[in-house]
C-alpha positions as CSV (number, residue, x, y, z in Angstrom):
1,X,-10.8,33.1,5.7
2,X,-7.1,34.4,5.8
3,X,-5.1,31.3,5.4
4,X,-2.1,32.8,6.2
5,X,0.2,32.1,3.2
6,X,1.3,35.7,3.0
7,X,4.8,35.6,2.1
8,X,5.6,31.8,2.8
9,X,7.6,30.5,0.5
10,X,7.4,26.8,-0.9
11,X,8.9,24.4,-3.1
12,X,6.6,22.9,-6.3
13,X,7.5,20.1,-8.4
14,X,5.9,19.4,-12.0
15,X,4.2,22.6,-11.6
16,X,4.8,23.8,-15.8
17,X,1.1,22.7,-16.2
18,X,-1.9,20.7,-14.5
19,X,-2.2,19.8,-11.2
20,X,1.1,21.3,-9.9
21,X,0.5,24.7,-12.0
22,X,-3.1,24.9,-10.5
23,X,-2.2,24.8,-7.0
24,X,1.1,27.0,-7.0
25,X,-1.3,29.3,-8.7
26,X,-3.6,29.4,-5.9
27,X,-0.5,29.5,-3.7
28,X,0.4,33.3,-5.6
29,X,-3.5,34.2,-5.2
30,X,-3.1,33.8,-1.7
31,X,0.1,36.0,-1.0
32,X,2.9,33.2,-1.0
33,X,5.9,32.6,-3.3
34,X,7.2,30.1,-5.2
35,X,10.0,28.0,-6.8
36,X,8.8,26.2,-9.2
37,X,9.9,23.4,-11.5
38,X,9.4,21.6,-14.7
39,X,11.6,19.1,-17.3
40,X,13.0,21.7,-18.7
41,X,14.1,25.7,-17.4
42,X,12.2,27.3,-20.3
43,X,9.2,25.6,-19.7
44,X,9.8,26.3,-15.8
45,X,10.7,30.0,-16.4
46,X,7.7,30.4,-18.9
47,X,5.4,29.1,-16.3
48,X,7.0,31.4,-13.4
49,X,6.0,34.3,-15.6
50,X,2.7,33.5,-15.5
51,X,2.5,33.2,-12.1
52,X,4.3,36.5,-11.6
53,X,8.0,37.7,-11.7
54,X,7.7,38.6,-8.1
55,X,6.1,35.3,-7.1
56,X,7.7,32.7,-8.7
57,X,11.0,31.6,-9.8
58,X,11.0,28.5,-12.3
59,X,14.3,25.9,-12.7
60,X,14.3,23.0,-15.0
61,X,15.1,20.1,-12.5
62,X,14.9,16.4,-12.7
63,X,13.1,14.5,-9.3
64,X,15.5,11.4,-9.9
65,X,18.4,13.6,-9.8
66,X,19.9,13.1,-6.4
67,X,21.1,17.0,-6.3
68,X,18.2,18.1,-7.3
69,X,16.4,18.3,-3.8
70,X,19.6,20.5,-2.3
71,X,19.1,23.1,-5.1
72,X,15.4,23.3,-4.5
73,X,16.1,24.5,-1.6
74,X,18.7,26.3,-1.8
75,X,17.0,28.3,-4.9
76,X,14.1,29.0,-2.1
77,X,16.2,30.8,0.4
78,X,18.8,32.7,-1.9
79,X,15.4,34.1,-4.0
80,X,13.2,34.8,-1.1
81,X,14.5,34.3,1.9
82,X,12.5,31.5,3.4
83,X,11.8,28.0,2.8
84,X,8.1,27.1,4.2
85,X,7.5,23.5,2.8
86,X,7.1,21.8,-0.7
87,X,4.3,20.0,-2.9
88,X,5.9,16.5,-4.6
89,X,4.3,16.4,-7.6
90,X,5.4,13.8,-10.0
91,X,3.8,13.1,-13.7
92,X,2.6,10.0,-14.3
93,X,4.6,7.0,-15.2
94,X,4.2,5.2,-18.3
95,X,0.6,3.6,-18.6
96,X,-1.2,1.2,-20.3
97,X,1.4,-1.6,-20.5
98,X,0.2,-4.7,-19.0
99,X,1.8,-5.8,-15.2
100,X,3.2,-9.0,-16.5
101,X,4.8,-7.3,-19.7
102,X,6.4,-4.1,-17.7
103,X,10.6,-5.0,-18.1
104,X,12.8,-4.2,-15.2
105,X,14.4,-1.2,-16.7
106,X,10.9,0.2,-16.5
107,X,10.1,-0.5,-13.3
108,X,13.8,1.1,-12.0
109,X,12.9,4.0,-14.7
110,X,9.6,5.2,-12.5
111,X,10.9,3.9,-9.0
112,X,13.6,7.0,-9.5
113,X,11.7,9.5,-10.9
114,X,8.3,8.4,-8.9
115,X,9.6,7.2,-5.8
116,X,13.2,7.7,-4.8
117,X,13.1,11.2,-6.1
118,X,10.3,11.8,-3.8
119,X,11.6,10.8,-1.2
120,X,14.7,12.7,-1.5
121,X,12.7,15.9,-1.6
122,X,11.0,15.1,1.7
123,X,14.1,14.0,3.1
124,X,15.8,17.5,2.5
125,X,12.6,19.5,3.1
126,X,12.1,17.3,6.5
127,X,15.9,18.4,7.8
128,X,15.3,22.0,6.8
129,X,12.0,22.8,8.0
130,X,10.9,24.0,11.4
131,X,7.9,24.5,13.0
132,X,4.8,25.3,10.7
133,X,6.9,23.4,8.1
134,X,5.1,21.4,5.7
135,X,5.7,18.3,3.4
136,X,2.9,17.3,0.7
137,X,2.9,14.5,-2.0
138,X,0.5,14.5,-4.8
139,X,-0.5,11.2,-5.2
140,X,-3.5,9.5,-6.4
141,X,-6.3,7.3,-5.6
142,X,-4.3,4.3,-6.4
143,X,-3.1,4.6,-2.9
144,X,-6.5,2.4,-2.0
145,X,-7.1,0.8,-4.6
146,X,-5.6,-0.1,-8.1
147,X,-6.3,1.8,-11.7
148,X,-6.6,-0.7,-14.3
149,X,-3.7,0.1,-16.6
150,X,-1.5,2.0,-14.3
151,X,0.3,-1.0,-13.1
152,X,4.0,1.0,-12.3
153,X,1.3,4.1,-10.3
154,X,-0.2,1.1,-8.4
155,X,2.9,-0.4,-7.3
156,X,4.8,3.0,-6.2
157,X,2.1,5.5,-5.0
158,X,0.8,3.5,-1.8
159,X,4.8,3.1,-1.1
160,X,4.9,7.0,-0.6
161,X,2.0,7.0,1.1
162,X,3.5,4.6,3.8
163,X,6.5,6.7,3.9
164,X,4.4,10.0,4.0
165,X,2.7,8.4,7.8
166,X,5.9,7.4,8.7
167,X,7.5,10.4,8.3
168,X,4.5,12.6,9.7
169,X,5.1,10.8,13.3
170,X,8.7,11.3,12.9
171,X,8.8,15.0,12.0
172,X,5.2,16.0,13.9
173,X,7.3,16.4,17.2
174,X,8.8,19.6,15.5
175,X,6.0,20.7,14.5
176,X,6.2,20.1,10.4
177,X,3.2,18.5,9.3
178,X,3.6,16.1,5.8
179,X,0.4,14.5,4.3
180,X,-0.8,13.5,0.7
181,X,-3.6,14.7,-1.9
182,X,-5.0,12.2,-3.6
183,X,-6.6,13.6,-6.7
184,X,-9.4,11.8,-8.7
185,X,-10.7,12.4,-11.9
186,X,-9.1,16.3,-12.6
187,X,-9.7,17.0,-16.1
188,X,-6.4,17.8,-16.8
189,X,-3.8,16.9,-20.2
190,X,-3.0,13.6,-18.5
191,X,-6.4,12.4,-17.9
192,X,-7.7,12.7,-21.3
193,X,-4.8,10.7,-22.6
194,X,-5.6,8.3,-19.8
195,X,-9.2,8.1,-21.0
196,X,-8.2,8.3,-24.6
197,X,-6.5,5.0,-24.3
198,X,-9.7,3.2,-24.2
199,X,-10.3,4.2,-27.9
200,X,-12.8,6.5,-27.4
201,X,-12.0,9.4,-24.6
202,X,-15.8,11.1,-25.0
203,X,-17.5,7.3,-24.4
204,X,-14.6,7.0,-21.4
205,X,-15.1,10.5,-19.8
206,X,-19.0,9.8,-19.9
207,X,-18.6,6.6,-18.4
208,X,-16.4,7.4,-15.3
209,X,-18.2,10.4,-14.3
210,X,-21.3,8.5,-13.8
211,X,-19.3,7.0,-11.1
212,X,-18.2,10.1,-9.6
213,X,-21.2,11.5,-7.2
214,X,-20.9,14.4,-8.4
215,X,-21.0,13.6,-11.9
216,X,-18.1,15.1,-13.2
217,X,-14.7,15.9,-13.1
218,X,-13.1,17.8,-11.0
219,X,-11.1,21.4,-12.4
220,X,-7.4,21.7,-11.8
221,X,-8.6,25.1,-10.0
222,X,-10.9,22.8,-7.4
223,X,-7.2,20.8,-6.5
224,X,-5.1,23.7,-6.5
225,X,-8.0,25.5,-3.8
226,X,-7.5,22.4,-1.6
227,X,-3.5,22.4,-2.2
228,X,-3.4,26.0,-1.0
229,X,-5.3,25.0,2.4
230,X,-3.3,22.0,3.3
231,X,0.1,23.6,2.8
232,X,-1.4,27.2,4.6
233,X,-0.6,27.5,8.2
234,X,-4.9,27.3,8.3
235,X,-4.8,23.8,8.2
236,X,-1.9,23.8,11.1
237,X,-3.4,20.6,12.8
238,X,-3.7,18.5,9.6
239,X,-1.0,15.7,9.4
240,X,-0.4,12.2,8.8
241,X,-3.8,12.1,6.3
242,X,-4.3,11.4,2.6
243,X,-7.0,14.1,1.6
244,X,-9.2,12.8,-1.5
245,X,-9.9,15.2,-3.7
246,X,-12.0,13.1,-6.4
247,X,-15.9,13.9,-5.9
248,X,-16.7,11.8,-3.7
249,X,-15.2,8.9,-5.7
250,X,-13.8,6.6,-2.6
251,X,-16.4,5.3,-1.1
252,X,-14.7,4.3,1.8
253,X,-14.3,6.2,4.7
């Protein structure tokens, strides 16, 4: 199936490795281009060059940044002459630290770079797109239900998703489409520190993907497939939904 990313061009945060990497690289596979970002321009421009010169542009930007969103952008349409839509991908706060022990400064620490700075990006992106525009958040499955030891995730990511619906029946009239991934257990850098936490990653992985169906984790590849689709103009009638992508994990509906 064509899905029609041929020379789109979109916006992708925290894409220097894992899950953001893995989808802009299926973005390229498919024909688009992209700007994309990490902590740092060297890391950004040394990821750029893998996905190709004449794909990809990397800039060191920080989410919490409020001028950060404006020269997204603007980096989109003075390289490549379009702006099609963006993927808000965020690391992961700080994890581990207890809800009752987490100080203030913490929680303001990963409300700007998690939340506000998300926002900020979909606030721009929302103003500048048109129709077949589209707004995506990487999220988690924290959305429905709380990861032990990810306290500041639990608190933030469902806020995102509540203003992900809110602004997909705001912006749908125009015809841009926003809506959240929701990755599981991706076997990525950050989940086997996640898992490493417990004392003994191996025991950890073992244990968890017994409670996957599928029985394992997911590859970063398997995200950035279903990335690709819901930002393509294939999936032009998708809005307003956070998509699992965690092996059947949820067992809700």
């Amino acid at each position: 199936m064509d899905l029609g990313l041929k020379d789109r061009v979109y916006v992708i945060t925290g894409a220097t490795r894992g899950l953001g990497f893995a989808a802009a690289e299926q973005l390229v596979a498919d024909g688009a281009r992209v700007v994309v970002t990490g902590r740092t321009d060297e890391a950004a421009t040394e990821a750029a060059a893998q996905l190709g010169a004449g794909s990809a542009v990397g800039i060191g930007a920080d989410n919490a940044a409020p001028e950060t969103a404006e020269r997204l952008v603007e980096t989109a349409r003075s390289r490549f002459g379009r702006f099609d839509g963006v993927l808000i991908s965020v690391g992961g706060p700080p994890a581990g630290v207890p809800a009752d022990e987490l100080s203030d400064e913490q929680w303001q620490s990963a409300f700007e770079t998690v939340f506000l700075g998300a926002v900020r990006l979909a606030r721009k992106a929302s103003a500048e797109l048109g129709e077949g525009g589209v707004i995506a958040f990487v999220l988690s499955g924290s959305v429905h239900e709380p990861i032990p030891g990810l306290a500041l995730s639990n608190g933030l990511r469902p806020g995102l998703a509540g203003f992900a619906k809110s602004l997909a029946t705001e912006a749908g009239p125009r015809g841009v489409r926003v809506l959240g991934l929701l990755p599981g257990r991706i076997a990525t850098e950050r989940l086997q520190y996640l898992d490493s936490l417990s004392g003994d990653g191996e025991a950890a992985r073992r244990r968890n993907e017994a409670m996957i169906p599928l029985r394992r984790y997911g590859t970063p590849e398997e995200f950035g497939r279903t990335a690709a689709f819901a930002l393509s103009p294939a999936a032009s009638y998708l809005t307003g939904v956070m998509i699992p992508v965690d092996g059947g994990a949820r067992r809700g509906f």
